[in-house]
Biotite code that builds the C-alpha atoms (Angstrom):
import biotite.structure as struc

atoms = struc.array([
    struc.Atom([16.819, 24.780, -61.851], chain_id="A", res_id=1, res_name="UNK", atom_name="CA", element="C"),
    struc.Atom([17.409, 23.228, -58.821], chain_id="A", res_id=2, res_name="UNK", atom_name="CA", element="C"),
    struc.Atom([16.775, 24.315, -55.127], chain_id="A", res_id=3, res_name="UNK", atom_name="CA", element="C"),
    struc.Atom([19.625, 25.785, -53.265], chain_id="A", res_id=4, res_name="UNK", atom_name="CA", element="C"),
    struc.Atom([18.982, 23.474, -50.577], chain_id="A", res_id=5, res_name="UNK", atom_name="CA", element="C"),
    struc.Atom([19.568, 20.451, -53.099], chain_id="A", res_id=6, res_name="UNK", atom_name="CA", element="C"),
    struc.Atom([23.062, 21.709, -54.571], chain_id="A", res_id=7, res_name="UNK", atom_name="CA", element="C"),
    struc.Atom([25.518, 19.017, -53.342], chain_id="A", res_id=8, res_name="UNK", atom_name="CA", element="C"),
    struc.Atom([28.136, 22.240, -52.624], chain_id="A", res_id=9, res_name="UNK", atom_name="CA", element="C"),
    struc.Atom([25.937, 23.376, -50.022], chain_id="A", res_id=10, res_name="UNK", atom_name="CA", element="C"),
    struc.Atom([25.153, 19.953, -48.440], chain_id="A", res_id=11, res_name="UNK", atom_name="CA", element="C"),
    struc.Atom([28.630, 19.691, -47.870], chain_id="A", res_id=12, res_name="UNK", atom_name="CA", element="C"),
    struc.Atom([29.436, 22.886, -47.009], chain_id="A", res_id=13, res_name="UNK", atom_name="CA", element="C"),
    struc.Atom([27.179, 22.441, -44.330], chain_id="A", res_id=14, res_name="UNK", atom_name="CA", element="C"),
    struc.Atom([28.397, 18.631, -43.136], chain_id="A", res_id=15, res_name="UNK", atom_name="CA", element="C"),
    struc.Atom([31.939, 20.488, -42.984], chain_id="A", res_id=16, res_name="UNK", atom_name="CA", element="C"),
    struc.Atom([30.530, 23.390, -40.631], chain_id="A", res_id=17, res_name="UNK", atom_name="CA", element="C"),
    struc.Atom([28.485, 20.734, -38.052], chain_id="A", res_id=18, res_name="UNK", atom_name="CA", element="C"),
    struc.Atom([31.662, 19.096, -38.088], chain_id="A", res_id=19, res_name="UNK", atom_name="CA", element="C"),
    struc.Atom([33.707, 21.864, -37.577], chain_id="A", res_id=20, res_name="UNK", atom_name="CA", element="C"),
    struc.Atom([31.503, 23.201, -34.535], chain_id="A", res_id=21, res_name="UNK", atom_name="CA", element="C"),
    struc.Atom([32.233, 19.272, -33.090], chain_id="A", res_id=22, res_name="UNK", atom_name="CA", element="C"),
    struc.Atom([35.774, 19.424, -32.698], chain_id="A", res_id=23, res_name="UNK", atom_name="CA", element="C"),
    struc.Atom([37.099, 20.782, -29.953], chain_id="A", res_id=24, res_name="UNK", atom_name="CA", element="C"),
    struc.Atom([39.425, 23.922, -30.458], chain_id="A", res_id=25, res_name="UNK", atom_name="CA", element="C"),
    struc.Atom([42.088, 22.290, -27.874], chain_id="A", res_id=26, res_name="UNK", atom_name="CA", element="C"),
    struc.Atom([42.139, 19.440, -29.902], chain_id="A", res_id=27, res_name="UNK", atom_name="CA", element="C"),
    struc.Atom([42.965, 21.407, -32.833], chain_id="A", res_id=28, res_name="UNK", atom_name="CA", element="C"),
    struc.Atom([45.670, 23.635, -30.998], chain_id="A", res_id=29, res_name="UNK", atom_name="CA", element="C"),
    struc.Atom([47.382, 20.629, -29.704], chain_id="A", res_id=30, res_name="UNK", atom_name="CA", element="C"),
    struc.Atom([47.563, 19.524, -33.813], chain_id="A", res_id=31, res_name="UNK", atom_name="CA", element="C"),
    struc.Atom([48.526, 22.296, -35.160], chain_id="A", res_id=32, res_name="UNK", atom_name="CA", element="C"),
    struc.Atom([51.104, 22.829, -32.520], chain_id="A", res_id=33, res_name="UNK", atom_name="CA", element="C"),
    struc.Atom([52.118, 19.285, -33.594], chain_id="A", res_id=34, res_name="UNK", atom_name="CA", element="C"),
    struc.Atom([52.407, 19.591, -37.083], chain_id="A", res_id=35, res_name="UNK", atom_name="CA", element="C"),
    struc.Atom([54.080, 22.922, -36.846], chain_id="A", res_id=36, res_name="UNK", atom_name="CA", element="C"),
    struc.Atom([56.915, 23.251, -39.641], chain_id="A", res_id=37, res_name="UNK", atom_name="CA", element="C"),
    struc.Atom([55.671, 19.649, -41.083], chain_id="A", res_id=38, res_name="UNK", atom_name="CA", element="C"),
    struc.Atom([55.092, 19.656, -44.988], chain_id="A", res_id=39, res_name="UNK", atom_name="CA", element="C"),
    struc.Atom([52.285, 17.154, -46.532], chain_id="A", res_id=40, res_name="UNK", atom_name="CA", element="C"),
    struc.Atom([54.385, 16.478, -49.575], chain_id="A", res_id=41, res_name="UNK", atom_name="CA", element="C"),
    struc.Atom([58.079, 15.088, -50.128], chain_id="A", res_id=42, res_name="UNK", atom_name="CA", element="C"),
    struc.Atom([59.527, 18.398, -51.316], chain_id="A", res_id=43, res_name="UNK", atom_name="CA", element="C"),
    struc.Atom([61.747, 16.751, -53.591], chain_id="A", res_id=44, res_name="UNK", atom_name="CA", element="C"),
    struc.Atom([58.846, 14.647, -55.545], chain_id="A", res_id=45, res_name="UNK", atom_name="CA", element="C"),
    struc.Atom([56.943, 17.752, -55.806], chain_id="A", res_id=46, res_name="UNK", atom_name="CA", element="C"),
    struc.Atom([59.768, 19.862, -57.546], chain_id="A", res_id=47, res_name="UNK", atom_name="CA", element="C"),
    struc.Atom([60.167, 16.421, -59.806], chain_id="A", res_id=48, res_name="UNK", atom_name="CA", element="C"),
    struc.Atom([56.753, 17.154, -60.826], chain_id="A", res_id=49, res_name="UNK", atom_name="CA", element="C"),
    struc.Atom([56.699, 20.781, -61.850], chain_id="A", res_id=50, res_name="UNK", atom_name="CA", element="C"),
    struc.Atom([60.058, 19.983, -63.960], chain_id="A", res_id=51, res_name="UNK", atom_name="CA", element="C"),
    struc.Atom([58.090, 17.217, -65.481], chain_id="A", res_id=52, res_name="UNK", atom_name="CA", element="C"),
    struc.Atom([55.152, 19.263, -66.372], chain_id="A", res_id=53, res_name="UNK", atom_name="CA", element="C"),
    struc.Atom([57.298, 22.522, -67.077], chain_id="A", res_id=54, res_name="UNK", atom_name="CA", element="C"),
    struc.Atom([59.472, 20.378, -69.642], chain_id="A", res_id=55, res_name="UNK", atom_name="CA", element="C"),
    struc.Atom([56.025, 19.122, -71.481], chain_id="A", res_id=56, res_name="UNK", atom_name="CA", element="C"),
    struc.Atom([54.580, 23.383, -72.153], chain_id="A", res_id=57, res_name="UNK", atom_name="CA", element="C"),
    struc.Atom([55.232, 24.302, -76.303], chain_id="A", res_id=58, res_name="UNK", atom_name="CA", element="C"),
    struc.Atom([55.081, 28.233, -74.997], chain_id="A", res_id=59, res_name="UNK", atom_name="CA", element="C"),
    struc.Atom([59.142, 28.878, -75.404], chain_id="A", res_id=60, res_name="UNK", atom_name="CA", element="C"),
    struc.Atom([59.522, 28.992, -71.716], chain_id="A", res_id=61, res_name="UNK", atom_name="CA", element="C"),
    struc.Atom([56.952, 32.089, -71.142], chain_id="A", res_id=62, res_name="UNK", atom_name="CA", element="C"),
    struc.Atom([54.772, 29.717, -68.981], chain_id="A", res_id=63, res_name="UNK", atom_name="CA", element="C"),
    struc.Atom([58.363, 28.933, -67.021], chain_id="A", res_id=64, res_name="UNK", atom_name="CA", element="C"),
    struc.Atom([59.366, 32.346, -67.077], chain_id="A", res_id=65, res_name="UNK", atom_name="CA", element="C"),
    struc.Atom([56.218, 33.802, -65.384], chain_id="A", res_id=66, res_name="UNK", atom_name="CA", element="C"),
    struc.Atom([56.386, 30.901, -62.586], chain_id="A", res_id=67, res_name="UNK", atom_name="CA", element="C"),
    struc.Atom([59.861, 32.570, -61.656], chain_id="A", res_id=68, res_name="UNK", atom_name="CA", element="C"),
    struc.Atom([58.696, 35.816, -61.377], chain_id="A", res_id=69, res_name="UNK", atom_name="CA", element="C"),
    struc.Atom([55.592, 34.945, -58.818], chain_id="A", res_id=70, res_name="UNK", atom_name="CA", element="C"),
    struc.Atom([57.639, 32.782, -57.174], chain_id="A", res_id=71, res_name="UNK", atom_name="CA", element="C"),
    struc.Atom([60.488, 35.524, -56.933], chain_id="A", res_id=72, res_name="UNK", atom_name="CA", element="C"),
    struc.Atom([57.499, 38.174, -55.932], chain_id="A", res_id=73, res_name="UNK", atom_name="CA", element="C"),
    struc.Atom([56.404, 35.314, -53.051], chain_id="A", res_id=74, res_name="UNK", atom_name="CA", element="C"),
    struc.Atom([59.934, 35.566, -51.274], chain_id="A", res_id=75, res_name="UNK", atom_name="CA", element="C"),
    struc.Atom([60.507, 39.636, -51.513], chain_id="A", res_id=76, res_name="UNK", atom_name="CA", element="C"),
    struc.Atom([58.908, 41.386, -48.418], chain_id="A", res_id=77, res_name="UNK", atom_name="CA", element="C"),
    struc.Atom([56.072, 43.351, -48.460], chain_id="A", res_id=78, res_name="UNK", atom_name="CA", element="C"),
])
């Protein structure tokens, strides 16, 4: 078994904290503050996708059915 200090997990794991303690916290307020409302994806690609993949399950819809109801349970307030 190998050493904890040898598991690549934890290597990185630490690169991302030393880097993290680097970066100054105005910098990353001034980002955030940039990218505020901004979404990574094309929202209109991504739903392509999920109809692609939903259209491919062999489960009767349950798989589809399910997704609704999370989804559904996302929006409602707590």
């Amino acid at each position: 078994m190998s050493k904890s200090s040898d598991d690549p997990r934890r290597k990185l794991l630490q690169q991302l904290s030393a880097l993290r303690d680097r970066i100054d916290p105005r910098a990353i307020n001034h980002f955030l503050r940039k990218v505020d409302g901004w979404e990574p994806y094309d929202r209109e690609s991504a739903g392509e996708a999920v109809r692609q993949f939903l259209t491919t399950r062999q489960d009767g819809g349950k798989f589809q059915d399910r997704l609704r109801r999370e989804m559904a349970k996302k929006d409602q307030p707590e």
